[in-house]
N, C-alpha and C positions, 0 to 999 in steps of 0.2 A: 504494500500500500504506500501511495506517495506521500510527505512527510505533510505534516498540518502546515508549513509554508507554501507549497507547493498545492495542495490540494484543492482541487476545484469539485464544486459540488456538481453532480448530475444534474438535478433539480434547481439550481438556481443559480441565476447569472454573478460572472463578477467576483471578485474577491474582496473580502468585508473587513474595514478596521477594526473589527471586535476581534475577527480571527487573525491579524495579527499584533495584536497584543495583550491576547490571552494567555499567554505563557504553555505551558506544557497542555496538551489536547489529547489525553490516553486515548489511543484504540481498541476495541473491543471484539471477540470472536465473533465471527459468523454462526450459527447454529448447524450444527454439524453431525446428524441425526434425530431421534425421536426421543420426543421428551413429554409428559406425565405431571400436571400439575393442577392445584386447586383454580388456579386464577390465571388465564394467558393476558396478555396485554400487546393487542397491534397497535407501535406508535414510539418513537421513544422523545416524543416533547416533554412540557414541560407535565402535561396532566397527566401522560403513563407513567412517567419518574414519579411521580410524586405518588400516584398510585401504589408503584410498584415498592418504593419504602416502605408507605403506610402499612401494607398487606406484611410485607415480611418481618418488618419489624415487629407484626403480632404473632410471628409464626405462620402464616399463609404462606404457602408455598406460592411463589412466583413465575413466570416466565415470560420476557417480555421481547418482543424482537422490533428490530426499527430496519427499514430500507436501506438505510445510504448512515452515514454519519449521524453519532448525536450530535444536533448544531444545525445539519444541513435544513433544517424545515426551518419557518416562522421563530420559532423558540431562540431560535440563537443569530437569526438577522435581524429582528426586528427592532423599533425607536425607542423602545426601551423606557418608555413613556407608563405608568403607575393610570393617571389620571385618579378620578374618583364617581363611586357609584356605577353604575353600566351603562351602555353605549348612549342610552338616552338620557336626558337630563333628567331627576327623581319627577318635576312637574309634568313632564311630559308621558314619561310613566302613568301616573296617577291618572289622569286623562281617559288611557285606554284602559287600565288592569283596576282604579282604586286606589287608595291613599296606603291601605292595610296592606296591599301585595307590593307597593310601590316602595313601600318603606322597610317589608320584610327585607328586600330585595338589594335596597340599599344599604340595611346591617349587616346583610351577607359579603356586598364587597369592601366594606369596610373590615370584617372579618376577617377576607382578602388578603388588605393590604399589611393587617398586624400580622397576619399568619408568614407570609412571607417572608419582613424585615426578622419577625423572629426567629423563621427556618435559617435563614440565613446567618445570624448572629450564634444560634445553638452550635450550626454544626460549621462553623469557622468557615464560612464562603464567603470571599471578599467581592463584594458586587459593587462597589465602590455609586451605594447609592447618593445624590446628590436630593436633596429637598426644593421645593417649588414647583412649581405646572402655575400656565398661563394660558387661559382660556380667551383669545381675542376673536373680535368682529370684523371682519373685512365689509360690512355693510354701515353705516349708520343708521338704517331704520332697524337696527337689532338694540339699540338701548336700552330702551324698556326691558326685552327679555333678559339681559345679563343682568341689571339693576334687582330685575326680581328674580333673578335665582340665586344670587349671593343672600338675600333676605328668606326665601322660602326656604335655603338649607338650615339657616341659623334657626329660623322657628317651626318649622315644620320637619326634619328630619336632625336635628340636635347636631348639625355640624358647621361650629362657629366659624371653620378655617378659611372660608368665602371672603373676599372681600370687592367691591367694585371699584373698577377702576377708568378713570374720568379719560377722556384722549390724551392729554396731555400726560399724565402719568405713563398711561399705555405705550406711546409713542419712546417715553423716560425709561421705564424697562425695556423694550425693546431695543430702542436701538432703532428704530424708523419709522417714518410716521405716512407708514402703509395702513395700519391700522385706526377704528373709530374707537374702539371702547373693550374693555375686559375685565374678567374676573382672576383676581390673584388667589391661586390656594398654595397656603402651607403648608396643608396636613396631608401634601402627594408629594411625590417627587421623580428621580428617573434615575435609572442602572445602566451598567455594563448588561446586558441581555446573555454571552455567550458564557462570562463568566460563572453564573447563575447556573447555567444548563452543564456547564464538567464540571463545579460541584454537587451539581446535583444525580448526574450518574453516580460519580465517586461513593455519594450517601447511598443511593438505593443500592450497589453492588455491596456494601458493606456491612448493608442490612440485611445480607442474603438472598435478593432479588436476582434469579439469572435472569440477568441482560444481555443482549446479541444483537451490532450491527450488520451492516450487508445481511440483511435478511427479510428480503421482501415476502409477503404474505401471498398467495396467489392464488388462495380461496378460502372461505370460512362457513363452516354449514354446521347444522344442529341434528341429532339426532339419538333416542334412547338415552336422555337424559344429561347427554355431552355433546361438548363443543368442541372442533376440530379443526386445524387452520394448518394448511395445507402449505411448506414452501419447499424450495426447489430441493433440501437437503435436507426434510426430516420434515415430521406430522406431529403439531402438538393438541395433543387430547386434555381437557379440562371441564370441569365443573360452572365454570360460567367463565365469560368473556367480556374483555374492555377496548371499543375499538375508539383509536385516541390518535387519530390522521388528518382533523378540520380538514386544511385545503388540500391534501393530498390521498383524500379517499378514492380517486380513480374509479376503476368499477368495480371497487372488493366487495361491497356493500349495496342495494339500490336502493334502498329506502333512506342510506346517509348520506348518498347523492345526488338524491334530489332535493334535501333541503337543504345541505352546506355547497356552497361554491366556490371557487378557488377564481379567484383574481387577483395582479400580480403588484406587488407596490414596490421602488427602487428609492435608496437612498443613496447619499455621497459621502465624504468626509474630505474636509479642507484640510488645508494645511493649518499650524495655528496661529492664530488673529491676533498676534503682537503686538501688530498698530490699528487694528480695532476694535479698545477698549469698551469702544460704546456700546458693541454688538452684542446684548444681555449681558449688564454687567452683575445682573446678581446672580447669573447660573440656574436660571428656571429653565424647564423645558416649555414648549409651545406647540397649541393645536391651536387650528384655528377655525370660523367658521363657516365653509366651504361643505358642501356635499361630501366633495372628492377632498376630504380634508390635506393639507399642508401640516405636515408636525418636525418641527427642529428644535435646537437645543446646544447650548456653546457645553460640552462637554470634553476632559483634558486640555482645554486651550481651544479645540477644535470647534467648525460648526457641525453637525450633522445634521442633515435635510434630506427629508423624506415628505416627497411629495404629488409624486407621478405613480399615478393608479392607472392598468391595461386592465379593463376586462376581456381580456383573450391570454390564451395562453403565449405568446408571445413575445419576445424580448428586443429591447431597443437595440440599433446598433451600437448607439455610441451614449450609453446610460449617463456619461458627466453632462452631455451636453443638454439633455430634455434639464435635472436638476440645475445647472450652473444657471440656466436662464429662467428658471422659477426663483433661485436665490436672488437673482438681482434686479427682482420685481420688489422684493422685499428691501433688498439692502444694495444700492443703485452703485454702493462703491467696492461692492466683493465683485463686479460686473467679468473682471478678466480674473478669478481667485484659481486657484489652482486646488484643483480636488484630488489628492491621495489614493483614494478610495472610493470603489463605484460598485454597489453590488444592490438585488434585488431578489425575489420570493413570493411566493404564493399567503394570500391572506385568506381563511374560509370566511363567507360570510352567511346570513342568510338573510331571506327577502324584508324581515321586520325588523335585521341590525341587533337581535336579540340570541340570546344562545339555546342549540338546537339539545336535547337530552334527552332519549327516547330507546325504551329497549327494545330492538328493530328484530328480533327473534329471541326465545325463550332463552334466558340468561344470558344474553348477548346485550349490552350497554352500550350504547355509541354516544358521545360526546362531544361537539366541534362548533365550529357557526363564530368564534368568537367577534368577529365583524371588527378587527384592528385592536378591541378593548382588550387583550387577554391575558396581560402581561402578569396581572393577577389570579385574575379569574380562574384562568387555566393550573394552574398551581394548587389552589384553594377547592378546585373542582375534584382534581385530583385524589386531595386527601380527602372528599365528601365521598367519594367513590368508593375507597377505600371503609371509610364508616362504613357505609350502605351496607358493604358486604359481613362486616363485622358486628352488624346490627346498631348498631351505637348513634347511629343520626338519621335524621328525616329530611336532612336540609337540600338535599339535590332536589324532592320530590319540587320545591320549590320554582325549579327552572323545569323542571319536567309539566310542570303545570302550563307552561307559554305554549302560547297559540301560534306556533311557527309552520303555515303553511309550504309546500312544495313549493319549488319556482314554475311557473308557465313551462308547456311546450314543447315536458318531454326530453329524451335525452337528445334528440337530434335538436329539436329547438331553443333547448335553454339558455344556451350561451348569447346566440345572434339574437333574443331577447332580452338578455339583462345588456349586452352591450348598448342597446340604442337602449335603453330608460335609461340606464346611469349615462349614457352621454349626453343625455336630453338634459342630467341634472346637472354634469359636468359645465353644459354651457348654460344654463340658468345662474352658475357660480359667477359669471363674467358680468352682469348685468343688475 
């Protein structure tokens, strides 16, 4: 195998400044015969890791196998971005589902986010998280709704860390005055993303979880009480099953293919911003609000900007230059900056931006959809997964309760129709 320098993933373009400067990146066997266990797990992100600890650390025998690399999926490219609550705002929530489900919903990924920093901090993973998230407007008729959602979290969901932020301020953290108005939180912040994922193999292999790369899944079926998941180099037999692939479920699965979609987002990394100081200088990350959202963040000195969203499977040819000329919409004097690093990946989404959690065959669990939020969620989901089987929680039942329709159209049709509605929203973002 080629060395983690060198190593290019199958599934995603580019080479990522996470993966070089992650330091040591173990590799892990291939599965190489048949194997016998309480709990298989296809995936090895960040919700089969965590799964797969949880389980063996109570004695559940494990086995979990991933495709390609731990790292190679979402889990270890992505912005590295915490946020807070789920992909929708609590109000907006409340709306569709209720205040009760809307708040359950939002103690969960608040849940989330302690569960993580504390995973992290217990078992010595240095994820070098940084505090702040900055929620900006690229419209001015969005005032009002940022003004009142810094206030609806403080009194209606008990979290003070909201604050609004006037243009002028906005314009002062940032660093450019592309934007009208935002919400500062403190009680989020943003990570090294790859970091996170080799120590988090590291924990679950330690906790006795067998884990195996290069091992593609290439069927899974049920039958006489067991689950059986088929790959090129051995059959693993189990008592229930966890399929943990969001945007790269292929056709293993049909019922988790048609509600989660894979769509591809690419990010950059500069070189670092020496001489410009003004470009966030308190070290927040930043989403902004666009459909086709824009999320960066001056991290190590660097910027990273991730902001070009394909829905097709498809890759740019020259990924610096779509981001270079999205950063200098934002920041007119990084116009010629010079980007280090240019890599991109599959994001699952589904059609309500909600997370998909539905057992798609008898003791079969499929998990995905995280629609760009997951960076917690998928962690936290993990270890509810792990309850579930252990009897000890109810809380997944909670997203299992969402009303996450299929996408239109079928397997032949569902791509060429989510591309034109989100292009349709893509250019609604210009206007």
């Amino acid at each position: 195998m080629a060395s983690q320098e060198m190593w290019q993933s199958p599934i995603a373009p580019g080479l990522s400044w996470y993966q070089a400067t992650v330091g040591e990146r173990p590799t892990y066997a291939a599965l190489d015969g048949s194997r016998t266990c309480d709990v298989a797990i296809i995936g090895g992100g960040y919700t089969g890791l965590q799964a797969a600890y949880h389980l063996a650390r109570s004695g559940v025998s494990v086995v979990l196998i991933e495709a390609w690399r731990f790292g190679d999926g979402a889990s270890g490219r992505n912005g590295g971005q915490f946020g807070t609550g789920q992909r929708w705002w609590p109000e907006e929530l409340e709306e569709k589902i209720g205040y009760e489900r809307s708040k359950a919903l939002f103690n969960v990924a608040e849940a989330a986010k302690h569960h993580l920093l504390d995973f992290a901090r217990e078992h010595r993973i240095e994820i070098d998280y940084v505090p702040g998230q900055l929620n900006v407007a690229h419209k001015a008729s969005y005032e009002r709704d940022y003004r009142r959602n810094a206030e609806i979290a403080a009194r209606r969901y008990d979290y003070p860390h909201l604050r609004f932020m006037d243009r002028k301020e906005t314009q002062e953290r940032l660093g450019s005055k592309r934007f009208y108005c935002g919400v500062r939180d403190v009680g989020t912040g943003h990570i090294h993303p790859l970091k996170l994922l080799v120590g988090l193999a590291r924990v679950a292999a330690d906790a006795g979880a067998a884990i195996f790369e290069m091992t593609p899944a290439k069927a899974i079926r049920q039958g006489g009480g067991k689950v059986t998941i088929e790959t090129e180099r051995g059959t693993i037999t189990a008592d229930r099953a966890l399929i943990a692939c969001d945007g790269h479920i292929d056709g293993l699965e049909p019922v988790t293919a048609s509600h989660v979609m894979p769509i591809r987002s690419f990010i950059g990394a500069t070189v670092p911003l020496e001489k410009h100081p003004d470009v966030l200088p308190g070290g927040e990350s930043v989403a902004d609000s666009r459909f086709v959202v824009r999320y960066f963040r001056r991290f190590e000195g660097r910027l990273l900007f991730g902001g070009r969203e394909a829905y097709t499977a498809d890759n740019p040819r020259d990924i610096s230059q779509h981001i270079r000329r999205q950063i200098a919409e934002i920041y007119p004097d990084l116009q010629d900056i010079e980007i280090t690093h240019a890599w991109g990946g599959s994001v699952g989404i589904t059609m309500p931006r909600q997370l998909f959690v539905r057992e798609v065959m008898p003791g079969v669990t499929s998990i995905g959809g995280y629609s760009g939020h997951g960076v917690m969620l998928s962690n936290y989901c993990g270890k509810l997964y792990a309850e579930t089987v252990l009897g000890n929680s109810g809380e997944l039942d909670l997203f299992k309760s969402l009303d996450i329709p299929p996408f239109p159209g079928g397997a032949r049709m569902r791509a060429p129709l989510l591309f034109l509605a989100l292009s349709w929203f893509a250019l609604r973002d210009k206007f």
